[in-house]
Backbone as CSV, one residue per row, in Angstrom:
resi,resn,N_x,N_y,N_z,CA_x,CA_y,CA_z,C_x,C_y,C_z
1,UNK,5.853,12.515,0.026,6.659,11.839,-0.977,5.976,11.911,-2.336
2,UNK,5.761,12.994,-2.635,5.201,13.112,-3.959,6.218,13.550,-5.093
3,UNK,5.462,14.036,-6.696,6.507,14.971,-7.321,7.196,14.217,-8.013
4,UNK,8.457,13.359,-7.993,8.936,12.972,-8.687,8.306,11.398,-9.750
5,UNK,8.624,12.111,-11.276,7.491,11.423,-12.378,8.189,9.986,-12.698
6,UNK,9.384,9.874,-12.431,10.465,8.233,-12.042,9.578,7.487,-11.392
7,UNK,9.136,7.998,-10.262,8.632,6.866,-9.202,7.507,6.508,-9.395
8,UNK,6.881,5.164,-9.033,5.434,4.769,-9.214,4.804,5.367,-7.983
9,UNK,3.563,6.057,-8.173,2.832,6.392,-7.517,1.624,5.732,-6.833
10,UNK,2.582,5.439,-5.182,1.345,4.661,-4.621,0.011,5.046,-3.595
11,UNK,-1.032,5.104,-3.556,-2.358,5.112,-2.562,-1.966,4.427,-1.764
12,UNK,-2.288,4.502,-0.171,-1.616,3.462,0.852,-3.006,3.395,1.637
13,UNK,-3.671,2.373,1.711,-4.991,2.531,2.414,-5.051,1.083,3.427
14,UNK,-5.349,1.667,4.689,-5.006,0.644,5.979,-6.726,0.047,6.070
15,UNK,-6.589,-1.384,6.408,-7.888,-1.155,7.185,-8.362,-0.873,8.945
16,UNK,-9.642,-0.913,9.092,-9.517,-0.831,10.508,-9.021,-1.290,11.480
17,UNK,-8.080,-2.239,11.306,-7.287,-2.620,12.566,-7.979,-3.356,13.584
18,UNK,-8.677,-3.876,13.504,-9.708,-4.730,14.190,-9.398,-6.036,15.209
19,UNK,-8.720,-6.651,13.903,-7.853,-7.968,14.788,-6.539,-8.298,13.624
20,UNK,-5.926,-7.375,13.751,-4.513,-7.485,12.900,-3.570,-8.589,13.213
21,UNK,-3.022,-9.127,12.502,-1.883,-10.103,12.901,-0.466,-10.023,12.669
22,UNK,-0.491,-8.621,12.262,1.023,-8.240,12.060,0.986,-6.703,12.202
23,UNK,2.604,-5.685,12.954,2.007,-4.343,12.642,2.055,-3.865,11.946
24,UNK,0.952,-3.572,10.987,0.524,-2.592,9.824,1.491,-2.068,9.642
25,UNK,1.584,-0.497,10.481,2.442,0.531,10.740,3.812,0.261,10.105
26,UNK,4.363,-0.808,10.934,5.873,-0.982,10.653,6.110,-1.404,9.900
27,UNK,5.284,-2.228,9.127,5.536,-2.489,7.335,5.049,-1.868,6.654
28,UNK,4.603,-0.971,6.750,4.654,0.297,5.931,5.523,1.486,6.186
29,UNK,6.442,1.594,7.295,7.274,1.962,7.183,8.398,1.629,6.532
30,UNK,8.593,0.605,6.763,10.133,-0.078,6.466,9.757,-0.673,4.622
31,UNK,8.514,-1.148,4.191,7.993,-0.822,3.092,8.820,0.751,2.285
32,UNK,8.127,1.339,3.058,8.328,2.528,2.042,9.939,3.176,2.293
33,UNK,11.167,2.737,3.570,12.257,3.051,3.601,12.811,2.296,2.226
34,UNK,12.497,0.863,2.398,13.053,-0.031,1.385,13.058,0.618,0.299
35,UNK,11.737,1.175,-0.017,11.296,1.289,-1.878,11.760,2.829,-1.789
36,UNK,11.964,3.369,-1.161,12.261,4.810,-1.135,12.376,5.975,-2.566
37,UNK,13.601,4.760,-3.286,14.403,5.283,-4.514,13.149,5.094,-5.673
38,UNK,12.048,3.894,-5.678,11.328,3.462,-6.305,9.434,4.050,-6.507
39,UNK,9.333,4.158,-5.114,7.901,4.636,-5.181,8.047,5.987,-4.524
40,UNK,6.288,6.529,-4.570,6.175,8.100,-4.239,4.998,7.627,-3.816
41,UNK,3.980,8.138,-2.160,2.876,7.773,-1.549,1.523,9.288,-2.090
42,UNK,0.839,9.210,-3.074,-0.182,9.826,-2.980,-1.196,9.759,-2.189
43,UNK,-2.073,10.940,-2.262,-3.600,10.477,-1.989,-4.251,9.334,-2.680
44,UNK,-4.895,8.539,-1.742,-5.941,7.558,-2.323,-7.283,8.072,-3.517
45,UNK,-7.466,9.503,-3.296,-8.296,10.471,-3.991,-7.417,10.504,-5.546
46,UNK,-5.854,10.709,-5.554,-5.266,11.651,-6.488,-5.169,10.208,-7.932
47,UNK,-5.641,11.041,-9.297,-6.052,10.203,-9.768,-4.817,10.168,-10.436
48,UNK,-3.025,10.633,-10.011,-2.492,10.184,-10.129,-1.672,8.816,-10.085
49,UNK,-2.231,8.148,-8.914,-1.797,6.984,-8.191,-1.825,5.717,-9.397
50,UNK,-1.004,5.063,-9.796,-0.669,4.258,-10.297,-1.053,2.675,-9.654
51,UNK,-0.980,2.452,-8.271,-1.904,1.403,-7.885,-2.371,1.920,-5.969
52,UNK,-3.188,1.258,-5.799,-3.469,1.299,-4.215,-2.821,0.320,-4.072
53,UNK,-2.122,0.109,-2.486,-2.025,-0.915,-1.704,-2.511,-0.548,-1.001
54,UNK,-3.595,-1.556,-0.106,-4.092,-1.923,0.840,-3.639,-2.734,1.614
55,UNK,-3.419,-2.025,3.108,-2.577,-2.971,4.293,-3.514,-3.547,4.687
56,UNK,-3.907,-4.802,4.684,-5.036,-5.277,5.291,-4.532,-5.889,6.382
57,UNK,-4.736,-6.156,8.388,-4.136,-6.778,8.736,-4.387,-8.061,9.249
58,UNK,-5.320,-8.720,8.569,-5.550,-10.407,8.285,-5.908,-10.379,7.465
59,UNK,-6.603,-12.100,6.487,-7.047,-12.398,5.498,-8.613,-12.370,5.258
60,UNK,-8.865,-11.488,6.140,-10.452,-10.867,6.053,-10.462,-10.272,5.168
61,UNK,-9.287,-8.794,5.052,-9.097,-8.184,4.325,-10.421,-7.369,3.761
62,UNK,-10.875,-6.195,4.613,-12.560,-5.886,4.461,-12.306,-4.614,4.560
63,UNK,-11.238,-3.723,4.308,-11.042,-2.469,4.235,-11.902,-1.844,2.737
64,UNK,-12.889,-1.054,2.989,-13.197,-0.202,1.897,-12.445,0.672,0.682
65,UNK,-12.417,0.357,0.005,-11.189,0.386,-1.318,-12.303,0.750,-1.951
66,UNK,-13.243,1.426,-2.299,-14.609,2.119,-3.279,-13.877,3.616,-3.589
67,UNK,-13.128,3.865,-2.475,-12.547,5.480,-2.874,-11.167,5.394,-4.035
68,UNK,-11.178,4.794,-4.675,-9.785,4.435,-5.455,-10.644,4.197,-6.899
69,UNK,-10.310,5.021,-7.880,-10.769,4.790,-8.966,-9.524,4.176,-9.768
70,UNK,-8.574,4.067,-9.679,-7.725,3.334,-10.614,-7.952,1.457,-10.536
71,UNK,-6.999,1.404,-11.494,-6.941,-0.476,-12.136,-6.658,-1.181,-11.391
72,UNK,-5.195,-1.123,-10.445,-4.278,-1.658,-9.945,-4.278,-2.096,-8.319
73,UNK,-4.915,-2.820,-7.535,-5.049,-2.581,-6.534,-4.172,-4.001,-5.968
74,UNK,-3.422,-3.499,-4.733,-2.660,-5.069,-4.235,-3.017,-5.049,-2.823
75,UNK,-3.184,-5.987,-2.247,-3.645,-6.388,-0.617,-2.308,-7.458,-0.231
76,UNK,-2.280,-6.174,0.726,-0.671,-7.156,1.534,-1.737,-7.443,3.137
77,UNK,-1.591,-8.692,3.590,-2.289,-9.138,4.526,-1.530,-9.622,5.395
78,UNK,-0.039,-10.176,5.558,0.236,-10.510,6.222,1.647,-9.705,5.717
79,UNK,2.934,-10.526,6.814,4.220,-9.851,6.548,4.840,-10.433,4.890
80,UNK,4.410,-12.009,4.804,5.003,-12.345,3.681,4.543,-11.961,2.301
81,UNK,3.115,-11.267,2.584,2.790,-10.646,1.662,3.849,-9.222,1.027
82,UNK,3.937,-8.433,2.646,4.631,-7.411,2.100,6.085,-7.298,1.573
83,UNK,6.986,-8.654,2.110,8.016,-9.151,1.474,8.183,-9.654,-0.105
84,UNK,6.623,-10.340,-0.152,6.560,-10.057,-1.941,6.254,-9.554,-2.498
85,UNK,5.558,-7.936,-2.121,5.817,-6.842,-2.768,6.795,-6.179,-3.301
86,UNK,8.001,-6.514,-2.861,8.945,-5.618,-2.908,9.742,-6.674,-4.167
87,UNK,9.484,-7.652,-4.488,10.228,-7.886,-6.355,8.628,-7.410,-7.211
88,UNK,7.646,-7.031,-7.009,6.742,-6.593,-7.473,7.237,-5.440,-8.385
89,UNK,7.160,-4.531,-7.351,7.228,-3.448,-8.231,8.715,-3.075,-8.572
């Protein structure tokens, strides 16, 4: 989902999955069905990316985010997090 210069360009970086409390996976699927028209998923490397989200899946939230040189970084930790992402952007 890259390419188009409309959409905000997002980094999608999970953490290890350790003791999650919601599935990651499926809100980041249905995440990115929702926003479809809106965002585009880069590399976490590409210094295109406009912000990282980080799926963290509790409020440990201890995923390594050092590989992301941009400004913008958001941590969705639970589901209601990722529900208020979406008037975010």
């Amino acid at each position: 989902m890259t390419g188009d210069p409309k959409k905000i360009r997002i980094a999608i970086k999970y953490c290890g999955g350790c003791n999650p409390d919601f599935d990651r996976g499926d809100a980041v699927a249905r995440m990115l069905e929702r926003l479809s028209g809106t965002v585009a998923v880069v590399q976490l490397i590409d210094d295109s990316a406009d912000m990282l989200v980080a799926i963290e899946g509790c409020p440990t939230a201890c995923a390594d985010l050092s590989g992301y040189k941009g400004d913008k970084v958001v941590i969705l930790s639970s589901r209601e997090d990722v529900e208020a992402f979406y008037s975010d952007v």
